[in-house]
matplotlib code that plots the C-alpha trace (Angstrom):
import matplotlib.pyplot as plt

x = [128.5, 126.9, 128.7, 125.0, 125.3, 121.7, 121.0, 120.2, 116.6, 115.7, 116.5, 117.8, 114.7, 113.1, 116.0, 116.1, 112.5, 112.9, 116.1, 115.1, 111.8, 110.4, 113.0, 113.9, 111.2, 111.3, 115.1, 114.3, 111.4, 112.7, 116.9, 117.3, 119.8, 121.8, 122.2, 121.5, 122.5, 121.8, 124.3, 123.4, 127.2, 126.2, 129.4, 132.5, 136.0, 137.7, 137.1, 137.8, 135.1, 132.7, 129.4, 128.4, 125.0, 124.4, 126.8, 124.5, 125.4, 124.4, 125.4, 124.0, 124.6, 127.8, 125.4, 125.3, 129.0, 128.9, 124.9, 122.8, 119.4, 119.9, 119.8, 116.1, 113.5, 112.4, 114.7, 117.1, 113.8, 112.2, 114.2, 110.4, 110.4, 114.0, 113.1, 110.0, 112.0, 114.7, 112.8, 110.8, 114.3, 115.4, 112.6, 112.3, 116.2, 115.9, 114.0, 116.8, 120.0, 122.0, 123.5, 125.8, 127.2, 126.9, 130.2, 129.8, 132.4, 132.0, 134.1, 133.9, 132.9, 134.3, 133.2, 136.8, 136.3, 138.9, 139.4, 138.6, 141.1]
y = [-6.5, -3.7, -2.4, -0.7, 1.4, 2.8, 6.2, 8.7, 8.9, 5.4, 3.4, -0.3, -2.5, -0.3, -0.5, -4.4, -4.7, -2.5, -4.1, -7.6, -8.4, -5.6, -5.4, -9.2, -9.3, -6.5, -7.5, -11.1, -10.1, -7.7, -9.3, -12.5, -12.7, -16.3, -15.9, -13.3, -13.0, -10.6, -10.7, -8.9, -7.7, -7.6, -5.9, -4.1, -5.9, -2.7, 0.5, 2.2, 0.3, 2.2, 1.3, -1.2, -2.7, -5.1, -6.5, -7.5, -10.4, -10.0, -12.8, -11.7, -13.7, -12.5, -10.5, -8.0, -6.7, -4.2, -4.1, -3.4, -4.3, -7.9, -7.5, -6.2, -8.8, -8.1, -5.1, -6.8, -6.6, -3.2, 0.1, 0.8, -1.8, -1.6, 1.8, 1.3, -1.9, 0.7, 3.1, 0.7, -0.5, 2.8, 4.0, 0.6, 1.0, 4.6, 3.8, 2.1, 3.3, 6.5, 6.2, 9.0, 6.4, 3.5, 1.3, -1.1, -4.0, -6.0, -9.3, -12.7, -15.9, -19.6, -23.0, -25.1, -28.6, -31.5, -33.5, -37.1, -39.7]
z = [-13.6, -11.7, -8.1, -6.5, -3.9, -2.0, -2.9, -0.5, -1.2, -0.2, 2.8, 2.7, 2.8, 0.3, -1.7, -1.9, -2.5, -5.4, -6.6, -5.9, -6.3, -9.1, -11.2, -11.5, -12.8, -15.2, -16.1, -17.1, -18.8, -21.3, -21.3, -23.2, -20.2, -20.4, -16.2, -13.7, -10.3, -7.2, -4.5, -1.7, 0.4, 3.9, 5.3, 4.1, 4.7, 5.8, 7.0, 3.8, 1.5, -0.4, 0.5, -2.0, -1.0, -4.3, -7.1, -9.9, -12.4, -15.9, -19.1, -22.5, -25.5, -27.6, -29.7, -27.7, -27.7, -30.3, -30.5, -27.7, -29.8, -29.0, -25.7, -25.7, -26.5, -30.0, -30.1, -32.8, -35.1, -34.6, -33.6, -32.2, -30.1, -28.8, -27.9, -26.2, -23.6, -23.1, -21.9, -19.3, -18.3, -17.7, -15.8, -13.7, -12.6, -11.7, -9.0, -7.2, -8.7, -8.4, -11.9, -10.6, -8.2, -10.3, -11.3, -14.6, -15.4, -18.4, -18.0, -19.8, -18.6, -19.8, -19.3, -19.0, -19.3, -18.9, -21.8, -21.2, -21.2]

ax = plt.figure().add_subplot(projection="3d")
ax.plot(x, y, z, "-o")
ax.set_aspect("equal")
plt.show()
């Protein structure tokens, strides 16, 4: 999970055209994501909030834990390769993130399911 924040040099609709309609594109092409969400946060709850502008949903397969290869199309195969959609990721989010002010979560997610009777 990734807590955005717009940097200084952009301003908000330029910063949500960036975020939301290049790099979606550039994210799901590259990521063998298993979901990815944008939420947009509109206002803050109280006065003291940061100002968080995005939260940014990201499920990899379990792969990806202890390797980051897997998460780069092709990357698991060719350190080349890996290299090469790393630095296009890089490049693409560094036009819309401050990585100075840049939180990262990594959580889990599980399907529960009742047992039938």
């Amino acid at each position: 999970m990734a807590v955005l924040q717009i940097p200084d040099w952009l301003d908000e609709p330029e910063w949500r055209q960036r975020w939301q309609d290049r790099h979606s594109w550039v994210a799901i092409s590259i990521h063998p994501h298993l979901e990815y969400i944008q939420n947009r946060v509109l206002r803050a709850l109280t006065p003291e909030a940061p100002p968080i502008a995005g939260i940014g949903e990201e499920a990899f397969p379990l792969e990806g834990l202890h390797d980051e290869r897997p998460l780069f199309r092709g990357g698991e195969k060719s350190e080349a390769k890996f290299k090469e959609l790393y630095e296009i990721m890089y490049e693409d989010a560094s036009r819309f993130i401050d990585f100075g002010k840049l939180d990262m979560l990594v959580s889990s997610q599980f399907d529960l399911v009742r047992p039938v009777r």
